[in-house]
C-alpha positions in Angstrom: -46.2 -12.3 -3.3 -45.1 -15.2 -0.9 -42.2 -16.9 -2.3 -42.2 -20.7 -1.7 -38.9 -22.3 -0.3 -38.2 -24.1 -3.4 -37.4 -20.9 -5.2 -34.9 -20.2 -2.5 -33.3 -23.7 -3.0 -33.2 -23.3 -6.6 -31.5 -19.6 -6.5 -28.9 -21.2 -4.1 -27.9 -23.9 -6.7 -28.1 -21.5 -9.5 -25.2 -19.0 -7.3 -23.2 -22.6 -7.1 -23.3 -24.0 -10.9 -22.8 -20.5 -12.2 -19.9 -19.4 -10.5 -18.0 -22.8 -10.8 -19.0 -22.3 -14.1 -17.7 -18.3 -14.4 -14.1 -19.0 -13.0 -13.7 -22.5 -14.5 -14.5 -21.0 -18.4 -13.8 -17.5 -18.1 -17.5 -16.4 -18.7 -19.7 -14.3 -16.3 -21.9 -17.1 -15.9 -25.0 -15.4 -17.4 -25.3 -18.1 -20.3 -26.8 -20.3 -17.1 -27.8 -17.5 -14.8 -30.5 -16.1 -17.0 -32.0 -19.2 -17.9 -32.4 -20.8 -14.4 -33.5 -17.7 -13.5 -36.2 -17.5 -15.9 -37.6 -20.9 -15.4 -37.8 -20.3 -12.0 -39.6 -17.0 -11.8 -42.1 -18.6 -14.5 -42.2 -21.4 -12.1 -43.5 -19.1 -9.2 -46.0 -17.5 -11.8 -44.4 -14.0 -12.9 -45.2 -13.2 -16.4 -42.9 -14.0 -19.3 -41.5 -10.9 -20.5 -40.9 -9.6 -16.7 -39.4 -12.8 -16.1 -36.8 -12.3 -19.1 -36.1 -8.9 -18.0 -35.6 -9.6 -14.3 -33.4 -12.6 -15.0 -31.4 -10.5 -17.3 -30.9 -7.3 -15.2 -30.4 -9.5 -12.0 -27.8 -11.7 -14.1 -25.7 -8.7 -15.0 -25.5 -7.4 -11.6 -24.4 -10.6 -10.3 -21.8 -11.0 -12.5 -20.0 -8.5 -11.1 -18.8 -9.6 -8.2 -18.7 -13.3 -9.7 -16.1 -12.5 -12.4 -14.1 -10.0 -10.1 -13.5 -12.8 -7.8 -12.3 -15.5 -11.0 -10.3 -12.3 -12.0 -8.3 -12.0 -9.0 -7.4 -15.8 -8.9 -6.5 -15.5 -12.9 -4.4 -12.8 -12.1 -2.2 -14.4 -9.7 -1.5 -17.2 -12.2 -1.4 -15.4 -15.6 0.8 -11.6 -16.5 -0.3 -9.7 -19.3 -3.9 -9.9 -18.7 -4.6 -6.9 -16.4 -4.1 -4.5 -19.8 -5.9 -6.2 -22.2 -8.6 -7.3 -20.3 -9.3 -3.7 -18.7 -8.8 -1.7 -22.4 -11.7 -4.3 -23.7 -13.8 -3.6 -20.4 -14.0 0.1 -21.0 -15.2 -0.2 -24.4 -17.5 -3.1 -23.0 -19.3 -0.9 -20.7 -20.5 1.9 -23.8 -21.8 -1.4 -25.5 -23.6 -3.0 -22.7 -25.3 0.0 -21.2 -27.0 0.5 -25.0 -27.5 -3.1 -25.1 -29.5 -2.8 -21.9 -32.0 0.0 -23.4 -32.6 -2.0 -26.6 -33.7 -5.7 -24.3 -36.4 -3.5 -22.7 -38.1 -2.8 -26.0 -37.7 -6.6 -27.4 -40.5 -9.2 -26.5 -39.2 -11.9 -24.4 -39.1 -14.7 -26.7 -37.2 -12.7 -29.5 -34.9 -12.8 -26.9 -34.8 -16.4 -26.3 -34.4 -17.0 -29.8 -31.4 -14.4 -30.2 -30.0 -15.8 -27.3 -30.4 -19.9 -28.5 -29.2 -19.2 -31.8 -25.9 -17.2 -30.1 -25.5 -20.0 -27.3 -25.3 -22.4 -30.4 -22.9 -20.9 -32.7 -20.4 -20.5 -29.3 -20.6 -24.4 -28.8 -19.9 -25.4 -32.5 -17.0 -23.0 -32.7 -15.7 -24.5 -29.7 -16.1 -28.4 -31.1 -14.9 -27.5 -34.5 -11.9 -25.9 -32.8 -11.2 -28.6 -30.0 -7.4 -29.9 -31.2 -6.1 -26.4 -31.9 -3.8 -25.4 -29.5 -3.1 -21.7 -30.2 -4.3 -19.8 -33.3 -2.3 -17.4 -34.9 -3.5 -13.5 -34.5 -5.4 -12.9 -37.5 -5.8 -9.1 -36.8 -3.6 -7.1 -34.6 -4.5 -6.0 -30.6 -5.2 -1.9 -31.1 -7.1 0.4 -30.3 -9.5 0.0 -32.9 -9.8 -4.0 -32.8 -10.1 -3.0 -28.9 -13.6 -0.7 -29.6 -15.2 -2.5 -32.5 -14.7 -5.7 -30.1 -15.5 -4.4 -27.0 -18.5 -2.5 -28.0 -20.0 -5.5 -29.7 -19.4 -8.0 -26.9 -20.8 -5.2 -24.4 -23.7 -4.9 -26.4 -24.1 -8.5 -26.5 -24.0 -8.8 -23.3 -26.5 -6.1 -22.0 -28.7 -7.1 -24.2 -28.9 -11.1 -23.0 -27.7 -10.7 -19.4 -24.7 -12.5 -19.9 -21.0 -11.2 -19.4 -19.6 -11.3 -22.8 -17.3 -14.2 -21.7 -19.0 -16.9 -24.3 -17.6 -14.4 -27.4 -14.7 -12.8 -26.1 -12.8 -16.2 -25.6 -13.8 -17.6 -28.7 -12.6 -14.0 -30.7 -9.5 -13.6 -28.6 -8.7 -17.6 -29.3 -9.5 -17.3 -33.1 -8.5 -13.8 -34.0 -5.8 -12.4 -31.7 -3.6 -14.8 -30.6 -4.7 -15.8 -27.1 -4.2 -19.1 -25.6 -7.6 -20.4 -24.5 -6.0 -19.8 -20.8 -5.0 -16.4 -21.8 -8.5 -15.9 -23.2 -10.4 -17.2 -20.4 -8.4 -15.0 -17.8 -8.7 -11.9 -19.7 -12.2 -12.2 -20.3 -13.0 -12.5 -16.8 -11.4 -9.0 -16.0 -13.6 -7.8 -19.6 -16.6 -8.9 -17.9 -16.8 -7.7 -14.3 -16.9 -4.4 -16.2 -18.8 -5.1 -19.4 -21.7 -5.9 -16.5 -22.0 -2.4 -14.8 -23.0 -0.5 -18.2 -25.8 -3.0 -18.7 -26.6 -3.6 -15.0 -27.1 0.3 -14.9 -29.5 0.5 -17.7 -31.7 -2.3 -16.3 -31.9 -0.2 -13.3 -33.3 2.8 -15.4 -35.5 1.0 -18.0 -37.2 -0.5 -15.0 -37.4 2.4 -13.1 -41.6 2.7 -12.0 -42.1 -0.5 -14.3 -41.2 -3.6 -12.7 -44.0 -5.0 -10.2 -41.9 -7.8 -8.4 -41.5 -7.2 -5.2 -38.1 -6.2 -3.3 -36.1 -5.4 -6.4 -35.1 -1.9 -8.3 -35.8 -1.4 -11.7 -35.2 -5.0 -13.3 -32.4 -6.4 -10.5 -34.2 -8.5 -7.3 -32.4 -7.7 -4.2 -33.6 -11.3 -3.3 -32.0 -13.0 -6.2 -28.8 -10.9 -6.5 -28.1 -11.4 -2.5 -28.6 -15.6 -2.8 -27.1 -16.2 -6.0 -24.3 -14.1 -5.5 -23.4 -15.3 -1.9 -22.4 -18.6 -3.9 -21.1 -17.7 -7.1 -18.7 -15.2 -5.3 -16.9 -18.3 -3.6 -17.6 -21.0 -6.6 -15.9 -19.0 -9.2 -12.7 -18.6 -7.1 -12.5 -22.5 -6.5 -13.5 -22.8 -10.5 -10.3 -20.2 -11.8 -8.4 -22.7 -9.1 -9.3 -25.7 -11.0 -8.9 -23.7 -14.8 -5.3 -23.9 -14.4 -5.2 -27.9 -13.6 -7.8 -29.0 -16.2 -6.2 -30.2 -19.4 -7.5 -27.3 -22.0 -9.2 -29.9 -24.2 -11.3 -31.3 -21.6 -12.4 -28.0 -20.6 -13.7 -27.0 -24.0 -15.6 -30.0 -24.3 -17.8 -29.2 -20.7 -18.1 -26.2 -21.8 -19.6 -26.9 -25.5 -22.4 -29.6 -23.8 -23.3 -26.7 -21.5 -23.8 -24.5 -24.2 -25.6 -26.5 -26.4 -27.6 -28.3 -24.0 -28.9 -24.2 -22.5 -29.5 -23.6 -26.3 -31.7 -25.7 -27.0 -33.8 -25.1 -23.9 -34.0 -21.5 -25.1 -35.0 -22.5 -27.9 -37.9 -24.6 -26.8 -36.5 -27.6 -28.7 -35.8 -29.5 -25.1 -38.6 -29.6 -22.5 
């Protein structure tokens, strides 16, 4: 397969949008990875439901690096996120790598729909929750809050391709206490973890499966090495800008992202 030089073009703006997007909101960026991803490989003429896997598998294995590199800039800036955000990862990775297994088995447009209807409820909890400030914690951080939450946000994750980062923040704003700041730092420790238990089981379900070239199992080499060589630097400059955007203003970007990827998932916008 001869790729034409569009599709390197448009993995190049996807590794840009995504990682300003990862270390600006605190989420791995696979809520626009995945996507752009998809529409592009269906663009080039793969099939569908190796389209949906690829993107997903390739997503997770970029977000790696991506939310490493927001992680280190949130760290400077913000204590008390190293512990939280790491006690939440390890838990994350149990959930993703089983949430990786399960995609393989799904058709590709019960996954849209999963993801859509997901993408949507994120943005309307973030509009409905635009003046608060700082929640009170509704259930205390333990051990046990730590595994239920971590193990369903991993498993949300390897199941869509996307870090986690869209639930985490809006559980750890709503439920525990966290400042959206707070949130958004922690989550991006939560999620450059969360992504290995996933990316791993991509590389397995598509082991002997997966007929694009130059990739192994579900993850293209191609795609991880160009997106990634941009949303490595973007999401450092976006945790830079985090900490100098007013808080309100940043939930509202982030809520017409979301619902405007929603409803292209869902096939309601062209």
């Amino acid at each position: 397969m001869m790729f034409p030089i569009e599709y390197f073009i448009g993995l190049i703006l996807i590794g840009i949008c995504a990682g300003f997007a990862s270390g600006l909101l605190g989420v791995g960026g696979g809520f626009l990875i995945v996507p752009l991803q998809y529409f592009l490989l269906k663009y080039i003429g793969v099939e569908p439901s190796l389209a949906m896997l690829i993107s997903i598998g390739t997503s997770l294995a970029i977000i790696i690096p991506t939310a490493l590199s927001g992680a280190y800039r949130h760290t400077k800036s913000l204590d008390g996120i190293i512990k939280p955000g790491l006690q939440l990862g390890v838990f994350g990775i149990v959930g993703g790598a089983i949430g990786g297994f399960v995609a393989s088995g799904l058709p590709s447009r019960t996954l849209e729909i999963i993801f859509g209807c997901l993408l949507l409820f994120v943005a309307i909890k973030n509009i409905v929750d635009l003046n608060k400030e700082r929640e009170e914690a509704k259930i205390p951080f333990n051990l046990i809050s730590c595994a239920v939450i971590g193990i369903l946000v991993g498993f949300a994750s390897g199941l869509l391709g996307i870090g986690g980062g869209v639930f985490l923040i809006v559980i750890l704003t709503a439920l525990l206490g966290f400042s959206l700041i707070e949130a958004i730092g922690t989550s991006s420790i939560f999620i450059s973890l969360t992504a290995i238990g996933g990316f791993l089981s991509y590389i397995v379900s598509g082991w002997g499966v997966s007929t694009f070239p130059y990739s192994i199992g579900y993850v293209s080499i191609i795609n991880f090495i160009l997106i990634a060589c941009f949303s490595v630097p973007f999401a450092s400059f976006g945790a830079k800008m985090a900490h100098k955007v007013p808080q309100k203003k940043l939930k509202i970007v982030f809520s017409v992202l979301v619902v405007y990827m929603a409803l292209k998932m869902l096939g309601i916008l062209p």
